[in-house]
C-alpha positions as a Markdown table, in Angstrom:
| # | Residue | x | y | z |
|---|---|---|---|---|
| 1 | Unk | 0.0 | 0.0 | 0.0 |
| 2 | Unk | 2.5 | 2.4 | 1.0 |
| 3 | Unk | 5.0 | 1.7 | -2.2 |
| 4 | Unk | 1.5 | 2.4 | -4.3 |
| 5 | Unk | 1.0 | 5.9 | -2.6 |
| 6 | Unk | 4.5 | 6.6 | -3.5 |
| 7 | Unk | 4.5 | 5.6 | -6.8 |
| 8 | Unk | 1.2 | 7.8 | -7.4 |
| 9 | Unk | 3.2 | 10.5 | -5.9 |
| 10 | Unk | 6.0 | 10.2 | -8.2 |
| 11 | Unk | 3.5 | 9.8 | -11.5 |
| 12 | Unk | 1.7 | 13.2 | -10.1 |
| 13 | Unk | 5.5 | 14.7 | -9.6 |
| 14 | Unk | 6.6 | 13.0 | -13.6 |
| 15 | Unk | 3.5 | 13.9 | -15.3 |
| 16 | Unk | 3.9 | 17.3 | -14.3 |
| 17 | Unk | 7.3 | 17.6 | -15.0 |
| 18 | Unk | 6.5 | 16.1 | -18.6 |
| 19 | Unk | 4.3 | 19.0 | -18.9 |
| 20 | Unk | 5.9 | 21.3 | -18.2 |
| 21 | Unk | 8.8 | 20.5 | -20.8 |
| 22 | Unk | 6.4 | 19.9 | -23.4 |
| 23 | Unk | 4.8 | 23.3 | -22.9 |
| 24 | Unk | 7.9 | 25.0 | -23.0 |
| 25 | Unk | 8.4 | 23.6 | -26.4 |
| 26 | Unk | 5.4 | 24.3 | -28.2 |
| 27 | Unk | 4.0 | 27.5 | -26.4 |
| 28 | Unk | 6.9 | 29.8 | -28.4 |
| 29 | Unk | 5.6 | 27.8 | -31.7 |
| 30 | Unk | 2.0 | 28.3 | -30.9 |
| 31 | Unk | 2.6 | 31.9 | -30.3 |
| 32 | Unk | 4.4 | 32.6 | -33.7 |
| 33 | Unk | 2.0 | 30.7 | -35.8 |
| 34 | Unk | -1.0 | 32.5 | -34.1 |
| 35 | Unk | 0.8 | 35.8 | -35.3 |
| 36 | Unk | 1.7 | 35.0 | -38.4 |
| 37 | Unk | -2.4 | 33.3 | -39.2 |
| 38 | Unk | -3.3 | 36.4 | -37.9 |
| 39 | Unk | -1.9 | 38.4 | -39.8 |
| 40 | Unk | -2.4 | 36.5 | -43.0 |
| 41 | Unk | -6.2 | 36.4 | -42.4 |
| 42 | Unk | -5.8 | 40.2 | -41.6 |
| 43 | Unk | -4.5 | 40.9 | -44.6 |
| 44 | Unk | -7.1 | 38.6 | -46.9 |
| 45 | Unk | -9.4 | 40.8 | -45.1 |
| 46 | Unk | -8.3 | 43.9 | -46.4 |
| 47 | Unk | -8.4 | 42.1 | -49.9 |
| 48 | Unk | -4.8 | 41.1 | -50.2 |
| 49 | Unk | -4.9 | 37.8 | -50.8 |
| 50 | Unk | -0.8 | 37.5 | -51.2 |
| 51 | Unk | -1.2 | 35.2 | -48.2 |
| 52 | Unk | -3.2 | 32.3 | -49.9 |
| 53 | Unk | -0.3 | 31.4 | -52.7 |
| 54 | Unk | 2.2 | 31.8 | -49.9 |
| 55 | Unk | 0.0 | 29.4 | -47.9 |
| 56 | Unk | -0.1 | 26.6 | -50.7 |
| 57 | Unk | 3.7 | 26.8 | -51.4 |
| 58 | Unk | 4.6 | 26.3 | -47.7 |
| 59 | Unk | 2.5 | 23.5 | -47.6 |
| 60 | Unk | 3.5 | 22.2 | -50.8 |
| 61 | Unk | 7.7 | 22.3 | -49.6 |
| 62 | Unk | 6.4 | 20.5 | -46.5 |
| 63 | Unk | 4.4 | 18.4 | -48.0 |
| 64 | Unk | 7.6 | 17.6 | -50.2 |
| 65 | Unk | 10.3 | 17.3 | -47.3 |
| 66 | Unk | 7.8 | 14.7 | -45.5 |
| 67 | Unk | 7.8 | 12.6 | -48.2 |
| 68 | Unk | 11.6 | 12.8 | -49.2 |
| 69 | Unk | 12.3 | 12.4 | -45.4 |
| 70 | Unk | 10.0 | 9.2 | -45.5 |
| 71 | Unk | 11.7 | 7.7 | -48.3 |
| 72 | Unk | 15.3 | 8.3 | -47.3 |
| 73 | Unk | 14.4 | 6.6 | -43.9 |
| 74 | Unk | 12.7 | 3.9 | -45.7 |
| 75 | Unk | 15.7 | 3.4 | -48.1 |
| 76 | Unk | 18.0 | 3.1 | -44.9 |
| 77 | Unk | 16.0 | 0.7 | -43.2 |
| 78 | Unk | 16.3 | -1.8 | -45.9 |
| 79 | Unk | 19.8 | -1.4 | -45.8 |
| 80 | Unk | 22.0 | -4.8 | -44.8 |
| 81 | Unk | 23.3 | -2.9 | -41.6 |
| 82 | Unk | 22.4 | -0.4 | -39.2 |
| 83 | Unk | 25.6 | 1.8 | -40.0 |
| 84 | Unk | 23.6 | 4.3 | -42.7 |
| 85 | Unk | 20.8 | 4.7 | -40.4 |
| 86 | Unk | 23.2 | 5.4 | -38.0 |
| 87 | Unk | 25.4 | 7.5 | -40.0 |
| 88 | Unk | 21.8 | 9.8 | -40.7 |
| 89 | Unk | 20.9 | 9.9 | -37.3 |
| 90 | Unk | 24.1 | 11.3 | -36.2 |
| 91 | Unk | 23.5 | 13.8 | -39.2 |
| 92 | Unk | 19.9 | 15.1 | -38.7 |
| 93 | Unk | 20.3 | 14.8 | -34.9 |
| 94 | Unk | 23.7 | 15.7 | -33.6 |
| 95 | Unk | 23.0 | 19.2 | -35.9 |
| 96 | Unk | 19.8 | 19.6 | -34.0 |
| 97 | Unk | 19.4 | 22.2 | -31.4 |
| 98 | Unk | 16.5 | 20.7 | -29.3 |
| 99 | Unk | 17.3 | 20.5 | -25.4 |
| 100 | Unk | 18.4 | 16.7 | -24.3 |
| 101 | Unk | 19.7 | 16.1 | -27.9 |
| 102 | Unk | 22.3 | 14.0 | -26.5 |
| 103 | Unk | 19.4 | 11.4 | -24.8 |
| 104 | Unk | 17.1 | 11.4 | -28.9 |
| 105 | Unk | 20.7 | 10.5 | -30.3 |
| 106 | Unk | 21.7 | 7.8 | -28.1 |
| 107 | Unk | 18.1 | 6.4 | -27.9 |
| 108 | Unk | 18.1 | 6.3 | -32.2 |
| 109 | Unk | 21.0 | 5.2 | -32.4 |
| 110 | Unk | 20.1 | 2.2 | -29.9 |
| 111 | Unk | 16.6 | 1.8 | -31.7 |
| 112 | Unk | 18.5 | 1.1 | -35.0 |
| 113 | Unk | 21.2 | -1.2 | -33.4 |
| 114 | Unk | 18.2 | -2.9 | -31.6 |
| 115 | Unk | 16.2 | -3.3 | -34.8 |
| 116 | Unk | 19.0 | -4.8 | -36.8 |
| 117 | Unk | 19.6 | -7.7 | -33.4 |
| 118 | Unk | 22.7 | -5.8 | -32.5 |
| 119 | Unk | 21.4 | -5.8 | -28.9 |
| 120 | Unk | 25.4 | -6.0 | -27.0 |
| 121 | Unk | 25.9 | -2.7 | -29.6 |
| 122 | Unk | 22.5 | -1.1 | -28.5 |
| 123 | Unk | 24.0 | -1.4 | -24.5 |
| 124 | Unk | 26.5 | -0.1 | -25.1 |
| 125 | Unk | 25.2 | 2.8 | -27.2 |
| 126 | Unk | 22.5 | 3.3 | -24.4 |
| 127 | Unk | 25.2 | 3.7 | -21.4 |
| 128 | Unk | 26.5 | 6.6 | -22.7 |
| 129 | Unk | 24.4 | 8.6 | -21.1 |
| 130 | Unk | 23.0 | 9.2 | -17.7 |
| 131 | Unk | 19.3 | 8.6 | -18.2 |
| 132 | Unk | 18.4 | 9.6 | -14.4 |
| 133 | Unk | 19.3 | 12.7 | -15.1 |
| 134 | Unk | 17.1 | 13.3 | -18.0 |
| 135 | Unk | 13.7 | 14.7 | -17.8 |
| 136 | Unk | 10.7 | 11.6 | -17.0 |
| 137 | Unk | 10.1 | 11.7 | -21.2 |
| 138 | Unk | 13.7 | 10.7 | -21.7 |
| 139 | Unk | 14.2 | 8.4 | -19.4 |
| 140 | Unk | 11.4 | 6.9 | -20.6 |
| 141 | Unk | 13.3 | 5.8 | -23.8 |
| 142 | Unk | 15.9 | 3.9 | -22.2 |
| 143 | Unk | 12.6 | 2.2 | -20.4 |
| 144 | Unk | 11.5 | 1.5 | -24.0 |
| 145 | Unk | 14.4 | -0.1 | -25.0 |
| 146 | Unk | 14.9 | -2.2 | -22.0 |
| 147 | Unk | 11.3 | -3.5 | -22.8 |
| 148 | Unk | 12.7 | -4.1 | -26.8 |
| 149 | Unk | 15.5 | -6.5 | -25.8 |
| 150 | Unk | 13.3 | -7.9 | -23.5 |
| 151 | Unk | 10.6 | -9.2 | -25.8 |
| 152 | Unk | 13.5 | -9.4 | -29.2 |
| 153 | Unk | 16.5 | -10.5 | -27.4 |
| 154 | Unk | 15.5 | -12.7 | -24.1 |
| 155 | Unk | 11.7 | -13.8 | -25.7 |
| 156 | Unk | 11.0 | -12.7 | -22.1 |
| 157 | Unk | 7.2 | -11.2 | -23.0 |
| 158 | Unk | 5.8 | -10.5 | -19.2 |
| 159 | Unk | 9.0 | -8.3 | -18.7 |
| 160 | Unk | 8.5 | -6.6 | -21.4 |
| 161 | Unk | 5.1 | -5.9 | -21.1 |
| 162 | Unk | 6.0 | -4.6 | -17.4 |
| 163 | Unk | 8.8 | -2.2 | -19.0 |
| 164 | Unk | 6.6 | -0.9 | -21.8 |
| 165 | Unk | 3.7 | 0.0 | -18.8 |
| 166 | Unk | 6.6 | 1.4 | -17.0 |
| 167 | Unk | 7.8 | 3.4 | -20.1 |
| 168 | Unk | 3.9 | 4.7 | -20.6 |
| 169 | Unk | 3.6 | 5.9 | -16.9 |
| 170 | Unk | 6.9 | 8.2 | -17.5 |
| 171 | Unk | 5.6 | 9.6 | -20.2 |
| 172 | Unk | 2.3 | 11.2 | -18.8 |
| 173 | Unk | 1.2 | 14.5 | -19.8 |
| 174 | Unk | -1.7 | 16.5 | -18.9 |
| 175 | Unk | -4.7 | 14.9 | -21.0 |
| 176 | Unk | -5.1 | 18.6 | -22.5 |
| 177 | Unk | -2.3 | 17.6 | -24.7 |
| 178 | Unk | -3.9 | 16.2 | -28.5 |
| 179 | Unk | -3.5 | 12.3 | -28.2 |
| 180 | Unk | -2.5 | 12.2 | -24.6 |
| 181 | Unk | -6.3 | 10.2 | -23.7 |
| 182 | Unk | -5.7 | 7.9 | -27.4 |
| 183 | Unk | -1.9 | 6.8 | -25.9 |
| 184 | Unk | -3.7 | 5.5 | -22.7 |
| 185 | Unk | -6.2 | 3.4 | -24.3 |
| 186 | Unk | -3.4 | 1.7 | -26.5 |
| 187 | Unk | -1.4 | 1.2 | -23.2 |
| 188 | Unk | -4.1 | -0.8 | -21.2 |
């Protein structure tokens, strides 16, 4: 009873923490795009209607980066080795400027060693880090993976299972968040 009370505790203490992070992310996004869709639909307002074509072209070049991004990865993964995804992830990634870029890098790199059954490779990738020092959403990737080499490596399904509802509970975010409610129903 009193290990439950704590645990609750510390999913209260994670969720919020997860929250928080998240919403320092995307608030500064959500801000800019408001500003900007304001200003377009301002402007289409006062009969310029500049915005619209500038609207389809950004959607078209994202449009067209998702889909070339899709079928590089795709490409990679059918690749004898893990070494080019590797090799892309250490390109896209380690140029990235997100906070905890150092956790996404190991934790891809690990996926794709993991994937291909280089599990001793995926370890070792995965201990370069220290993942209790990561934010709850980080650490649950290493979580994640533990659960992967449970069920690919060891066959070991009811530790696995246990890991991934482990992984799910460090990654709770305040059901305000789109999809946070969908995640939960997958879990269970």
């Amino acid at each position: 009873m009193h290990k439950k009370i704590i645990s609750k505790k510390a999913g209260k203490m994670e969720k919020k923490q997860n929250t928080l992070f998240l919403l320092k992310q995307w608030i500064p996004i959500i801000i800019i795009w408001g500003i900007l869709l304001f200003g377009m639909f301002g402007l289409i307002r006062q009969g310029s209607y500049m915005p619209i074509p500038v609207i389809a072209i950004a959607g078209m070049v994202i449009l067209w980066t998702y889909t070339g991004t899709t079928a590089q990865f795709n490409k990679l993964l059918k690749s004898s080795s893990p070494q080019p995804l590797i090799d892309y992830y250490d390109k896209k990634i380690g140029k990235a400027k997100t906070p905890h870029k150092d956790a996404n890098l190991v934790f891809t790199k690990a996926l794709a060693y993991t994937l291909y059954g280089y599990f001793d490779s995926a370890r070792t990738e995965a201990g370069k880090i220290n993942w209790e020092k990561k934010p709850p959403l980080f650490q649950a990737q290493k979580i994640y993976l533990l659960a992967l080499w449970a069920y690919l490596e060891k066959h070991d399904f009811r530790q696995g299972i246990n890991l991934a509802k482990e992984a799910r509970r460090l990654t709770e975010v305040s059901k305000s968040f789109p999809g946070a409610n969908v995640s939960l129903i997958l879990v269970i």
